[in-house]
C-alpha positions as CSV (number, residue, x, y, z in Angstrom):
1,X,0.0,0.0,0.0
2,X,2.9,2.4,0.9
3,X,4.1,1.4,-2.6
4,X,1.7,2.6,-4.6
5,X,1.0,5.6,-2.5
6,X,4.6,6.6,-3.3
7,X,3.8,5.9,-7.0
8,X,0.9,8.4,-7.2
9,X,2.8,11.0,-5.6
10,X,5.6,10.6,-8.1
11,X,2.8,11.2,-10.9
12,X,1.0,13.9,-9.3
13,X,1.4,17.0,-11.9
14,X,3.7,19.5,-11.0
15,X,1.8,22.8,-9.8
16,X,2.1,25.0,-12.4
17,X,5.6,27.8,-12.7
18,X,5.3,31.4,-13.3
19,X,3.8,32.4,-16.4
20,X,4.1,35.3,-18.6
21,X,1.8,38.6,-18.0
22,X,0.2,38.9,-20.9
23,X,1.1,41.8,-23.3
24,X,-1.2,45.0,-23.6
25,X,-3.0,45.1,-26.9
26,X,-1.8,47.5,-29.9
27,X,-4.2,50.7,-29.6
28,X,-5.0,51.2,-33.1
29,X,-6.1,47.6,-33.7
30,X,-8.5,48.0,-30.0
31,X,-10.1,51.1,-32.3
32,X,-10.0,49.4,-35.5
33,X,-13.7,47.6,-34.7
34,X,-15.7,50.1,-33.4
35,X,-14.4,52.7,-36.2
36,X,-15.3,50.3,-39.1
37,X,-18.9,49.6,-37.0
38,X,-19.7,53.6,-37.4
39,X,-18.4,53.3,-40.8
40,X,-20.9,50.8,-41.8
41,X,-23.9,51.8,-39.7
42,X,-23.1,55.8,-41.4
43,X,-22.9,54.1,-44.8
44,X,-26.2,52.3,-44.4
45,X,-27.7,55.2,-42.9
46,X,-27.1,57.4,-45.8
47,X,-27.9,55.2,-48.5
48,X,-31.1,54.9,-46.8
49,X,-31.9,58.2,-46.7
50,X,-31.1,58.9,-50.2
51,X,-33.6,56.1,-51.2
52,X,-36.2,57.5,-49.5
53,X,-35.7,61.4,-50.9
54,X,-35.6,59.4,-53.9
55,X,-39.4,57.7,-53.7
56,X,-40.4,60.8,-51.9
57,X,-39.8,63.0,-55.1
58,X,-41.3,60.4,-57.7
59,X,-44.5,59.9,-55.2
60,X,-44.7,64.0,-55.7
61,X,-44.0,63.8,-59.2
62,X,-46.8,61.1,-59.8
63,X,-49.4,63.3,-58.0
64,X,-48.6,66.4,-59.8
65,X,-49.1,64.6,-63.3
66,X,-52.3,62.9,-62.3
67,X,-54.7,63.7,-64.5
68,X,-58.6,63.6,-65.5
69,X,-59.4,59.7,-66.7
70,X,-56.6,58.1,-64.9
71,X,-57.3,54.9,-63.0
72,X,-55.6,55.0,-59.6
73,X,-55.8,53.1,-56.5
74,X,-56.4,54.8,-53.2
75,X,-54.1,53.3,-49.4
76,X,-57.8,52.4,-48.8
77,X,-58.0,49.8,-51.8
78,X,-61.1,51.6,-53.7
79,X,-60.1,51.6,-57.5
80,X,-61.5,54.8,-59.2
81,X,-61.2,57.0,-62.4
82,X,-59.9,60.5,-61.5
83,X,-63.1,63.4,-62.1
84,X,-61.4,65.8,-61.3
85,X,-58.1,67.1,-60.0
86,X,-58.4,70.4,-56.9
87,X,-55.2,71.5,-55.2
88,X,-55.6,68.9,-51.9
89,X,-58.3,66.8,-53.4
90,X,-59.0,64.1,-56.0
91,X,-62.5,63.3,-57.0
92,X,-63.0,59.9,-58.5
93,X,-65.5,57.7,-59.8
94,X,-66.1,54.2,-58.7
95,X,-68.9,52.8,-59.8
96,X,-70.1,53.1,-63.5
97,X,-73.7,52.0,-63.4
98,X,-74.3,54.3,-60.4
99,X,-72.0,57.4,-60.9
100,X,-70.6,57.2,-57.5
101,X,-68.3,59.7,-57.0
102,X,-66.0,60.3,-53.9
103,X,-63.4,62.9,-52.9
104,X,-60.1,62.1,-51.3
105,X,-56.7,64.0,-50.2
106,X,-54.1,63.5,-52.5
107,X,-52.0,62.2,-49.8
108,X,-54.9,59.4,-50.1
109,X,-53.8,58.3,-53.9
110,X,-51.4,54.5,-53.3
111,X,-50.3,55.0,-57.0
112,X,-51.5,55.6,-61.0
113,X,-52.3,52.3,-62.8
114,X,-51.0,51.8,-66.0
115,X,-52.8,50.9,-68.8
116,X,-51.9,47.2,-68.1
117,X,-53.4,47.2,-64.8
118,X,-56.7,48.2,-66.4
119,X,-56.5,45.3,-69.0
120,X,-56.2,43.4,-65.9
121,X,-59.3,44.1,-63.9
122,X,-61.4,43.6,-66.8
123,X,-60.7,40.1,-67.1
């Protein structure tokens, strides 16, 4: 028993020796991360805002060249032809057989349908 008492301690591991401190870290590579983070989230955040100048000055564009007889759909889903065209308002007619008319905002107007998009609703 003493025997192989004496043989364990031999193969006990040796408790471990003085290590090394570790080194400090480079400052331009502990900056290096958060300046390419800004540089992304700037980059996405302009590119965003250009898009939406972008759609903002086509959505303007398509409202000022609406005209009498075009088909348009309204955020609300109603489908009309366009009456008649006021500075803040839209009258359109939805329904043929009774000559319902109804006035929105132009804000209301989604978008113009093309001439495909009538061909369309038809069938």
């Amino acid at each position: 028993m003493l025997l192989s008492i004496a043989v364990l301690a031999q193969q006990a591991p040796a408790p471990p020796g003085p290590t090394a401190p570790a080194k400090p870290a480079d400052p331009a590579s502990m900056w290096l991360l958060p300046a390419m983070m800004f540089a992304l989230i700037t980059f996405m955040l302009l590119t965003s805002r250009s898009q939406k100048k972008r759609e903002a000055r086509q959505r303007d564009q398509m409202l000022f060249q609406m005209s009498k007889n075009d088909r348009v759909l309204t955020i609300g889903g109603i489908i009309g032809t366009v009456i008649q065209v006021k500075d803040n308002e839209v009258v359109l007619k939805v329904d043929e057989s009774t000559n319902t008319k109804m006035t929105f905002l132009k804000s209301a107007i989604q978008r113009v349908i093309g001439e495909e998009g009538a061909e369309a609703e038809k069938k």
